[in-house]
N, C-alpha and C positions, 0 to 999 in steps of 0.2 A: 547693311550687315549688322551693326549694332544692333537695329531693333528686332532680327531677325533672331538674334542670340537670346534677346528679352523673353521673345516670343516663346523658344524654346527655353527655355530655362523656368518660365511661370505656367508650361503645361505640364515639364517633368516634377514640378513642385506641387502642381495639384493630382499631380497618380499617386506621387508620394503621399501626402493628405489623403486622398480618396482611398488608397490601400489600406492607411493606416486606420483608419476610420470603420473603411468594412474589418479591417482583422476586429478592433475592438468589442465593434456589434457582433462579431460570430463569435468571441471569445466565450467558455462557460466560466460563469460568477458562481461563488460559493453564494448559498442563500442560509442553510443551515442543516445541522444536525444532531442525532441525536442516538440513542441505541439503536444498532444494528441499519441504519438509515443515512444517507447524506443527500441534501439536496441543492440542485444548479439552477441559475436564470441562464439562459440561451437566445437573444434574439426575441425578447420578451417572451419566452414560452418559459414554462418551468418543469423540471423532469427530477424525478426521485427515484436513487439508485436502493435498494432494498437484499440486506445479507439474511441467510437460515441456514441454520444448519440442522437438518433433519436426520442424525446419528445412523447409526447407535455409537461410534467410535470419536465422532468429534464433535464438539459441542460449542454455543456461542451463548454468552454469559456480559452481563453488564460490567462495564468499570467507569464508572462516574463521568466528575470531567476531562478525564487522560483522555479518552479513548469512546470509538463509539461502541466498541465492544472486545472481547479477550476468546479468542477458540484456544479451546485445548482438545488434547485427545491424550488422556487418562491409560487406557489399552494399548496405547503403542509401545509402550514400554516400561521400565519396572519405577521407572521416575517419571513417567511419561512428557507429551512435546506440548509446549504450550507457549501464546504471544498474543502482545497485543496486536489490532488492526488499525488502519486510519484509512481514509478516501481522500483525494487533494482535487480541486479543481485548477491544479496544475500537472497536464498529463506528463511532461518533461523534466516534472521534476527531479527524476534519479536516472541512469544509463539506461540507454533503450536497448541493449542486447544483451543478454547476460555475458559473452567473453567481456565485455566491457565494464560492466559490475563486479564480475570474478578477477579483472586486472586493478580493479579501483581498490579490493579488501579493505573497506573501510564500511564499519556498521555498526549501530546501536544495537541495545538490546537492554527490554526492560523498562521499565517506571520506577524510580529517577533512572535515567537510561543510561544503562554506560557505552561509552564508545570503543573500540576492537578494533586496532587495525592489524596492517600487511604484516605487524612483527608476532601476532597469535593467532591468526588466521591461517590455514590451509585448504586450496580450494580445493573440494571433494570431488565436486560433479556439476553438470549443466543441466538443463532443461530448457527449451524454446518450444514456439508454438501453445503454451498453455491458454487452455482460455475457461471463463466461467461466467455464461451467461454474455450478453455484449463486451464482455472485458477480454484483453489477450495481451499476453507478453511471455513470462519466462521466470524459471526457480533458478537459485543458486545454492546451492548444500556445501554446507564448511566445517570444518573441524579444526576443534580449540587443539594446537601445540604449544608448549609449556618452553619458552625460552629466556633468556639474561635479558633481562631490563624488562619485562613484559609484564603486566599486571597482576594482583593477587587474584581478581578474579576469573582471567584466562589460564592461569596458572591452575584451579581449584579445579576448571571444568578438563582442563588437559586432564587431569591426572582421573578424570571421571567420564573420560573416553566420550565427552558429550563434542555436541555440536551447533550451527545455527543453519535455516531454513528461510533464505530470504525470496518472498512471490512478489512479484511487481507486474501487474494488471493494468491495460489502458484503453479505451473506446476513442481517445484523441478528443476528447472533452474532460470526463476525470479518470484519475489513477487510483486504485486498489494498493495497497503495500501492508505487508504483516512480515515480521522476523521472529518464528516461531526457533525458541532453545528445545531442543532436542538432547533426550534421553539416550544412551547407547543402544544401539539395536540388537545389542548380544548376537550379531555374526549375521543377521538375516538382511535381506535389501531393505537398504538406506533410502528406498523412492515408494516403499510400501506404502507410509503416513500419508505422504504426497497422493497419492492416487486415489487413498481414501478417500483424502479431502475434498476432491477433484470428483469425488461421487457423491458424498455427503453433505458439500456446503454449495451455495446457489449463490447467483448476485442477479438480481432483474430491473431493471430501467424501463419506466411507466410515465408517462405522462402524467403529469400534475402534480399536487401536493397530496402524494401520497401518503396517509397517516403510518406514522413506524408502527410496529411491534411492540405489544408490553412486555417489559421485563418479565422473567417467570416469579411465582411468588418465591417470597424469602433469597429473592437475589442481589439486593439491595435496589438504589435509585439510580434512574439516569438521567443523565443530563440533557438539557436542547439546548445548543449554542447556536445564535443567530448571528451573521452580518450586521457590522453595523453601518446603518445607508442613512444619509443628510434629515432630519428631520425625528430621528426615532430616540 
């Protein structure tokens, strides 16, 4: 009986090993990125995610080392909606449904970014099923309330009827996320921008080491941040 137990107990230890081993090998590895671009090792293959936004209402613009890039869209309103983006080769990094992202109120915003939670936050509205290009997930639309002990600067955007726009994108290898601050809409639908964007901006995943995009001129530089891996 003892060695029976042995037996089983160093075959459930190598499923445990051998599982653990293949998650590892299928996990995607950040490799690097850089404007408008991020790219993954998978299983030794390499696959390059690639953002554009082809206007006329939202556009994609460099910001250095923060970010691989900044959309705005200028026309959506008289202050108009604008954020940075980032891509994670951690697809779970944030709530995977939005009722679950709209119960968490809790979200940056910005470069140095400040944080917002459930005490100036009001959840506006949902959105599921979004997708743009191999990515899909879901929007959350929020609106700054101006309350005792809350910050001066949810306090500034309450009193200027603005809001925030958080998209979370995922293929189950990397996630998409941008929390674009939003302009008042002066009374017209609040999913307008959204939709726009949702026709205007692409994300495509290609095999190999895709070369990004140059910046446009006089937009300043960008950055290429790489992995650092044993030897470099």
């Amino acid at each position: 009986m003892g060695k029976l137990i042995r037996l089983l107990c160093a075959v459930v230890l190598f499923g445990i090993v051998q599982g653990a081993a293949q998650a590892e090998n299928g996990a995607c590895k950040f490799a690097e990125w850089g404007y408008s671009y991020f790219r993954v090792e998978q299983q030794g293959e390499t696959w390059t995610y690639v953002l554009a936004a082809a206007g006329p209402n939202w556009r994609n613009a460099p910001y250095g080392y923060h970010a691989p890039g900044y959309l705005s869209c200028e026309s959506c309103s008289e202050r108009g909606w604008g954020g940075l983006y980032h891509f994670s080769d951690k697809a779970d990094l944030q709530p995977a449904t939005a009722a679950e992202r709209a119960e968490r109120r809790k979200e940056s915003v910005g470069y140095p970014s400040i944080a917002v939670g459930a005490d100036q936050l009001e959840h506006y509205g949902s959105r599921e099923g979004l997708s743009l290009g191999p990515l899909k997930g879901y929007a959350v639309l929020y609106r700054f309330i101006a309350r005792e002990g809350g910050n001066a600067f949810g306090d500034l955007l309450a009193a200027q009827n603005e809001g925030i726009l958080v998209i979370h994108l995922s293929d189950g290898c990397a996630s998409f996320e941008t929390t674009i601050l939003l302009g008042s809409s002066g009374g017209g639908d609040p999913w307008a921008p959204l939709d726009l964007l949702l026709t205007e901006v692409t994300i495509e995943r290609s095999h190999g080491a895709r070369v990004g995009p140059r910046p446009p001129p006089g937009t300043g530089y960008s950055a290429v941040v790489r992995s650092g891996r044993k030897g470099e």
